[in-house]
C-alpha positions as CSV (number, residue, x, y, z in Angstrom):
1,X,-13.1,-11.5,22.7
2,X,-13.5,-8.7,24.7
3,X,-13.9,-4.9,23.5
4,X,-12.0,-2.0,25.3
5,X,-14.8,-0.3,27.4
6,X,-17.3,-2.8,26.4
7,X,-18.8,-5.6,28.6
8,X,-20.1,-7.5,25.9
9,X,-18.3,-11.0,24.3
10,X,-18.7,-10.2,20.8
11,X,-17.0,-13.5,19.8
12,X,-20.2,-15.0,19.2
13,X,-20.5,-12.7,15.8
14,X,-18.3,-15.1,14.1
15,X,-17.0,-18.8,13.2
16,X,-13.1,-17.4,12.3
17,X,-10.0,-19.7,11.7
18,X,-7.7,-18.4,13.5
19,X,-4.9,-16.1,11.3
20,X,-7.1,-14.7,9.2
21,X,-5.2,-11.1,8.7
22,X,-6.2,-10.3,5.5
23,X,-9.5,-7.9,5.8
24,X,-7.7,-5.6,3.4
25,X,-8.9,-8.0,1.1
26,X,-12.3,-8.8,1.8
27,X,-14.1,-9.4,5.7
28,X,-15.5,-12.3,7.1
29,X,-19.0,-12.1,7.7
30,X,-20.8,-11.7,11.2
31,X,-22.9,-14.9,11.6
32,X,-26.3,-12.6,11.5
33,X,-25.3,-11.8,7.9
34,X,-24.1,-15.1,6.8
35,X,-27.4,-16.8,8.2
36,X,-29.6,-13.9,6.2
37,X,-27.7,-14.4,3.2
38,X,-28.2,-18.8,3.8
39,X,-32.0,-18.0,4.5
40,X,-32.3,-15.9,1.3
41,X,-30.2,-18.7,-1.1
42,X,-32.8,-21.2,0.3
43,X,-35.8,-19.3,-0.4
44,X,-34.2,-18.7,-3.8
45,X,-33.6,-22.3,-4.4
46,X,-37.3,-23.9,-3.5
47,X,-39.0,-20.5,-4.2
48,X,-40.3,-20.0,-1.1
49,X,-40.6,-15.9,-1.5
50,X,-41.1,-13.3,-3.7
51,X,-37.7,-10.6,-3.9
52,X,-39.4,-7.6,-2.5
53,X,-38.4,-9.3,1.3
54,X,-34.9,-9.2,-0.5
55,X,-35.1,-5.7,-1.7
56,X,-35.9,-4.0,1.6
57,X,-32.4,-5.0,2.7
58,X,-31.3,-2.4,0.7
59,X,-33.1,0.3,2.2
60,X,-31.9,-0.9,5.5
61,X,-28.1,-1.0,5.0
62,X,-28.6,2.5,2.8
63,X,-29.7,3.7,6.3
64,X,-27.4,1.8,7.5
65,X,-24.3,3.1,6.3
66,X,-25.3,7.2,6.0
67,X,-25.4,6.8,10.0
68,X,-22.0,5.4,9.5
69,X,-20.6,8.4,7.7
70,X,-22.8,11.2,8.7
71,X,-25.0,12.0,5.9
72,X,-28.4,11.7,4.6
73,X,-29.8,8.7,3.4
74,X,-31.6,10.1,0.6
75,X,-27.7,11.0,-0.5
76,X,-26.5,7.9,-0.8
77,X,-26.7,5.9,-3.8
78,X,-26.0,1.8,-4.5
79,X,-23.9,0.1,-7.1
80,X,-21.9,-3.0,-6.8
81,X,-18.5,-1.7,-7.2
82,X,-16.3,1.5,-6.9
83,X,-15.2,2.2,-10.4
84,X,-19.4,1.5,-11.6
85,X,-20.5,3.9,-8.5
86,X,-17.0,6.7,-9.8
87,X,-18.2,6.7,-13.7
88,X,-21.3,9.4,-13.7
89,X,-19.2,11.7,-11.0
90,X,-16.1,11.2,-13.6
91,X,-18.9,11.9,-16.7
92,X,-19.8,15.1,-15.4
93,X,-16.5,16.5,-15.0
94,X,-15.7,19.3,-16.9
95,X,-13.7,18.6,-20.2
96,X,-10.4,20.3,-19.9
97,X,-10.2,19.7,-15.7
98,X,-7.0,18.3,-13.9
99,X,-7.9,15.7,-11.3
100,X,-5.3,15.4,-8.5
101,X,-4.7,11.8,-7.1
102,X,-2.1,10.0,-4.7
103,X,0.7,8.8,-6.6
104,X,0.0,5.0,-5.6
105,X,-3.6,4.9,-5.7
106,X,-5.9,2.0,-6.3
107,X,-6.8,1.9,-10.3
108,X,-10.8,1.8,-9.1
109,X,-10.4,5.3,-8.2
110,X,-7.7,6.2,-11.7
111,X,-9.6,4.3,-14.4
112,X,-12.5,6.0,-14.0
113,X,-11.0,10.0,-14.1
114,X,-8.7,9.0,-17.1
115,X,-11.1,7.6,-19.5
116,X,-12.0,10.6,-19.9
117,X,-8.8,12.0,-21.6
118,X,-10.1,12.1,-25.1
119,X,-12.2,15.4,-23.7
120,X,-9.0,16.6,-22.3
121,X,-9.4,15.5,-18.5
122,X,-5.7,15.5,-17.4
123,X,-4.2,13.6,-14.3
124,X,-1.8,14.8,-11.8
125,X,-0.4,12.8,-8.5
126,X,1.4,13.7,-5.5
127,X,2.4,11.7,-2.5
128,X,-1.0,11.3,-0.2
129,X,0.6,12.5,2.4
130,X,1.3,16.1,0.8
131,X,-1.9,16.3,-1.6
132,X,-3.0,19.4,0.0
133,X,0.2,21.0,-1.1
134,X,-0.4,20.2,-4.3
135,X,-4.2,21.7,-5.1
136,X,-4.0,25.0,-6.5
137,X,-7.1,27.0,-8.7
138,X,-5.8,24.7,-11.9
139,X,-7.0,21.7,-10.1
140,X,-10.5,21.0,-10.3
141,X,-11.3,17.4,-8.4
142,X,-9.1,16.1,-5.8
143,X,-10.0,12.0,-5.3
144,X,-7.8,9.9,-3.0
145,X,-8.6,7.0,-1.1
146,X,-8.8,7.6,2.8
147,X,-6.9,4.8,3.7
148,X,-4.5,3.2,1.2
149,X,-4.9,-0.8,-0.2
150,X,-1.0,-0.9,-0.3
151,X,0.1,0.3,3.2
152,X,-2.6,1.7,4.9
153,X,-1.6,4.9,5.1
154,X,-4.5,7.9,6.4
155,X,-4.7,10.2,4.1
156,X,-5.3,14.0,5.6
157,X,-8.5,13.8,4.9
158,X,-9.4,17.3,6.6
159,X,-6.3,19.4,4.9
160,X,-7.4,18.3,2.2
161,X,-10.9,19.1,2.2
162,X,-9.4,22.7,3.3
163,X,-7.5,23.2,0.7
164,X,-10.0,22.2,-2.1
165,X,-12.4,24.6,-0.6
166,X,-10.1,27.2,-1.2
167,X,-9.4,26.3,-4.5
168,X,-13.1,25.1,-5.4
169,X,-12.2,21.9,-6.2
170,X,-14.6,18.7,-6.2
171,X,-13.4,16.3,-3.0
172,X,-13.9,12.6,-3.8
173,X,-13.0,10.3,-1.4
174,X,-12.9,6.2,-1.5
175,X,-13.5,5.1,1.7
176,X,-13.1,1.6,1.0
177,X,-10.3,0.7,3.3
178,X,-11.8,2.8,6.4
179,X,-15.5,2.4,6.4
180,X,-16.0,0.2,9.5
181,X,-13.0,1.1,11.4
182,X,-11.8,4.3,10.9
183,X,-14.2,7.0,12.4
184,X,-15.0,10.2,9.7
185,X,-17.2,12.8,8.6
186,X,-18.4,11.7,4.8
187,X,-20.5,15.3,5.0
188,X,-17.4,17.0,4.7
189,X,-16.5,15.5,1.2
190,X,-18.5,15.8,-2.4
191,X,-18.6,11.8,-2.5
192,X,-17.7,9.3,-0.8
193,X,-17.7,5.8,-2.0
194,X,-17.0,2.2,-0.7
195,X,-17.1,-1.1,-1.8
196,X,-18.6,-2.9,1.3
197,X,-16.9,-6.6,0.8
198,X,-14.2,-5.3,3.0
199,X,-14.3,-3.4,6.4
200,X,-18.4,-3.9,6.6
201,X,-17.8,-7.5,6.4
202,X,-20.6,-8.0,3.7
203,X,-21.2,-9.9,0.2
204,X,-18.8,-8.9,-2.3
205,X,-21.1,-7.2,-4.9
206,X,-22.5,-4.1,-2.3
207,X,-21.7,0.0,-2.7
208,X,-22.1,2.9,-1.7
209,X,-22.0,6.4,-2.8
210,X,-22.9,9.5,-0.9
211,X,-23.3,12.3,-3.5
212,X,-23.5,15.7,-2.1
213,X,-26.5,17.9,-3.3
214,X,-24.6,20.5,-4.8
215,X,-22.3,17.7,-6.7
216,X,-25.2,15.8,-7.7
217,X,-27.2,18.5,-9.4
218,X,-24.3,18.6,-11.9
219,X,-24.4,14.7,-12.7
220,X,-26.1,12.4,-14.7
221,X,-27.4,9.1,-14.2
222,X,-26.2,7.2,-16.9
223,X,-27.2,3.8,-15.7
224,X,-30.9,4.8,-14.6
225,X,-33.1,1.6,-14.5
226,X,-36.0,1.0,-12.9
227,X,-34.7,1.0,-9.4
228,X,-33.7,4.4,-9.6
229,X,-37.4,5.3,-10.3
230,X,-40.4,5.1,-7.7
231,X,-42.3,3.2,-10.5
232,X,-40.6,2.5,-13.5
233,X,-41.4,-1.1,-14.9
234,X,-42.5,0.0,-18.1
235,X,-42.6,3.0,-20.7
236,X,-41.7,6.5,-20.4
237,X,-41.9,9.2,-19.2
238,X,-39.0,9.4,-17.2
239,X,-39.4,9.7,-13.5
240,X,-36.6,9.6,-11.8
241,X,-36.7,8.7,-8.0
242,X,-35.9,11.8,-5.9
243,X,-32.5,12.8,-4.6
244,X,-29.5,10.2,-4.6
245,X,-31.2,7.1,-5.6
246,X,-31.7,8.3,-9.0
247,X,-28.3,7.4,-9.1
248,X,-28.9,3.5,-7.9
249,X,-27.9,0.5,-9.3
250,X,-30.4,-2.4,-9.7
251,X,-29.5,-4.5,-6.6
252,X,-28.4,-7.9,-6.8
253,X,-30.7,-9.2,-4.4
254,X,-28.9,-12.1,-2.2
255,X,-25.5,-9.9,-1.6
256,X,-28.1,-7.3,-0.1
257,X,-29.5,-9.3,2.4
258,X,-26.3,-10.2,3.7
259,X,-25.0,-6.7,3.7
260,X,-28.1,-4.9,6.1
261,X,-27.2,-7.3,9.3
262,X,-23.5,-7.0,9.0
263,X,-23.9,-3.2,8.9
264,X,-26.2,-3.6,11.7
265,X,-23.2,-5.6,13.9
266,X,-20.7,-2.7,12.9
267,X,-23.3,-0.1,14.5
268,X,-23.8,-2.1,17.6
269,X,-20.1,-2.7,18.5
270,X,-19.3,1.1,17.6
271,X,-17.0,2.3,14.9
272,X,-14.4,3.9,17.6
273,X,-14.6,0.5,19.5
274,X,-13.7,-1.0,16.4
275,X,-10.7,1.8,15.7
276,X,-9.2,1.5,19.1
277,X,-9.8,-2.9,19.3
278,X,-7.8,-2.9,15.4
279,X,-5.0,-0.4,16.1
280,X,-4.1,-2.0,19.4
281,X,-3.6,-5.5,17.6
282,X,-2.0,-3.3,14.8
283,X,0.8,-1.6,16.7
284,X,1.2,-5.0,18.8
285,X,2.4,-6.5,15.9
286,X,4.3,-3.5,14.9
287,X,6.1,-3.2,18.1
288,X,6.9,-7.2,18.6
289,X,8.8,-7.0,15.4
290,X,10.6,-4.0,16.5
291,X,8.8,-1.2,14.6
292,X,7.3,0.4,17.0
293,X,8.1,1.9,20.4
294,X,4.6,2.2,22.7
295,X,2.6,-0.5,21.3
296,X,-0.6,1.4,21.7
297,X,-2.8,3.9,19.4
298,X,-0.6,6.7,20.9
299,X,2.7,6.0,20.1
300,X,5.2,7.5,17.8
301,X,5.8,6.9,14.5
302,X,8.8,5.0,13.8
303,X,8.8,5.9,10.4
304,X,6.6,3.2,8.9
305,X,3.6,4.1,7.1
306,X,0.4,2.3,8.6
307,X,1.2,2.6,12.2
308,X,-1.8,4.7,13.2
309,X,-3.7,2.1,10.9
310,X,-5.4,-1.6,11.1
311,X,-3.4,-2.3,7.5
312,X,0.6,-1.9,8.4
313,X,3.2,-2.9,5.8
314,X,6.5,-4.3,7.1
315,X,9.6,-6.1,5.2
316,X,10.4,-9.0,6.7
317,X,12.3,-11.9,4.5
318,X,10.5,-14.7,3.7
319,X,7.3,-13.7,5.5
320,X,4.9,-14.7,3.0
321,X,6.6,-18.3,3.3
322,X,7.5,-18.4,7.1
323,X,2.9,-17.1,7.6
324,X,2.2,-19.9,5.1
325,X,3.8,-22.8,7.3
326,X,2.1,-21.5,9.9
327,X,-1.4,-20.9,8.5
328,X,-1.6,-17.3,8.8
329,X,-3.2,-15.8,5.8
330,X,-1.5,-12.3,5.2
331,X,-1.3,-10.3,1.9
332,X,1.8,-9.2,-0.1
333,X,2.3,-5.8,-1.7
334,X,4.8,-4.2,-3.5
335,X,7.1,-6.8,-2.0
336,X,6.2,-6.0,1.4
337,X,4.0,-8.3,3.9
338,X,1.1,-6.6,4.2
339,X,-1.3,-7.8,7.7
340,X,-4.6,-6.1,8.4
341,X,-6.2,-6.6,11.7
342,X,-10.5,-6.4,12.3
343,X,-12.5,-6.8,14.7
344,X,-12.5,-10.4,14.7
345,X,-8.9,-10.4,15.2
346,X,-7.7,-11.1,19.1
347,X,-3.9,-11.4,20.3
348,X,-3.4,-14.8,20.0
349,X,-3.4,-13.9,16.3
350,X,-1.1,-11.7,16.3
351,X,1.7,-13.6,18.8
352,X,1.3,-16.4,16.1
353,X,2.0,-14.4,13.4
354,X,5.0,-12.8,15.4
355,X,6.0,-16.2,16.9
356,X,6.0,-17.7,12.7
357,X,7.9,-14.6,11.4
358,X,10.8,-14.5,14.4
């Protein structure tokens, strides 16, 4: 596998059956991070080590994925999953306040905002692709996820941010679906939060959230244990480790260890290498079953949403079946086949998948 620009064969990084277009649902790990996360299960298993080796893999992909995103480390806070990471930015807002969210948005990123409507938190959607229309000074957190799970449309993630400025309205964004191949500025946002099973290709169990200074000065960190503390074993008084990792979950080691290396892989191909390699394969597909009209990360929209995106959405009868036969592994939402292409991914996979669906 070659990379646009790059020199490099990359296909190394991984031991993938071919058809594997489903990294909307989780990513296949580069072999670096499935041979850390082997080492660390046998050290486990004949107790070879103590866990501290273990815990500095956190530290790492922390570092790791504030480079990716363009923030601070000592911002970003780890948890295991989005909704767990969400529930102390949700807790602090104010009772009474209307959060603004897509109208088909992943429940990790509802759940957590409507809890709270016992204390008169109130929702309000609006299609993704006009949510900036839709925040006013009644509004007072807009959360969306950057990419959506169930067609992979891009939200406008700058409009937005715009037009919550203006309004003073918190931005949250889940960043789920792009971290890893979609390039953008986490600064500009007052979190941002991923689960990292996906598009970084590591453990299921790994999160991140950056937490702006501003925003986290109004939080609390209800989960607080003694990783979010310098040194907090035993007793009180409370002493809280500074900045975001007061906010951290206590790691579950092994995931960890696998998460640092595949980070690592993500920032040695590139992010935009990784954009323009997954959008290519993308609009391929797109334009070999007739949806498209350039093929390339340029085109025109044809009116299908996902077509500037590595997830597209297409309705094709008996696709689900017709990929099955033909051992491509695909997803289906909302009745529509849903194929996500990564850096893994190469042509071949996609001319099988169009070959098994003509």
């Amino acid at each position: 596998m070659e990379i646009s620009g790059e020199s490099q064969d990359i296909s190394r990084l991984w031991t993938v059956q071919p058809g594997w277009l489903n990294t909307a649902s989780y990513g296949l790990p580069p072999v670096p991070a499935w041979e850390a996360l082997q080492t660390s299960l046998a050290d486990w298993c004949t107790g070879r080590t103590s866990w501290e080796s273990w815990g500095d893999s956190v530290s790492a992909a922390r570092q790791g994925f504030a480079r990716l995103i363009g923030v601070a480390a000592a911002d970003v806070a780890v948890g295991a999953q989005v909704s767990q990471m969400l529930a102390p930015v949700a807790a602090g807002v104010p009772s009474g306040a209307t959060v603004l969210l897509p109208d088909v948005e992943f429940t990790s990123n509802v759940f957590p905002w409507a809890v709270h409507a016992d204390r008169g938190v109130q929702m309000r959607a609006a299609p993704v692709e006009k949510l900036a229309e839709y925040i006013d000074p009644s509004v007072g957190v807009v959360a969306f996820s950057l990419v959506q799970s169930s067609n992979g449309e891009i939200a406008p993630y700058e409009e937005i941010v715009a037009a919550a400025r203006a309004a003073g309205a918190w931005v949250i964004v889940d960043a789920t679906q792009a971290c890893g191949w979609l390039p953008f500025d986490g600064s500009l946002a007052d979190a941002v939060v991923i689960g990292a099973y996906k598009w970084l290709m590591a453990p299921r169990g790994t999160g991140f959230i950056y937490l702006a200074p501003a925003l986290r000065e109004r939080l609390r960190p209800l989960m607080a244990g003694w990783f979010a503390s310098d040194d907090g074993y035993y007793g009180l008084p409370l002493r809280l480790a500074p900045g975001a990792r007061a906010f951290d979950l206590s790691p579950a080691w092994h995931p960890w260890v696998g998460t640092a290396p595949a980070i690592e892989v993500v920032e040695m191909i590139g992010v935009q290498a990784i954009h323009d390699h997954n959008l290519g394969l993308a609009n391929r597909f797109l334009e070999g079953l007739g949806l498209w009209d350039g093929g390339s990360a340029g085109g025109i929209r044809m009116g299908r949403p996902g077509s500037n995106s590595a997830i597209v959405t297409v309705e094709v009868p008996g696709a689900e079946q017709k990929l099955a036969r033909a051992g491509i592994r695909a997803a289906v939402r909302a009745g529509r086949l849903r194929a996500s292409f990564h850096i893994y991914n190469t042509v071949s996979d996609v001319d099988d998948a169009l070959e098994a669906l003509a």
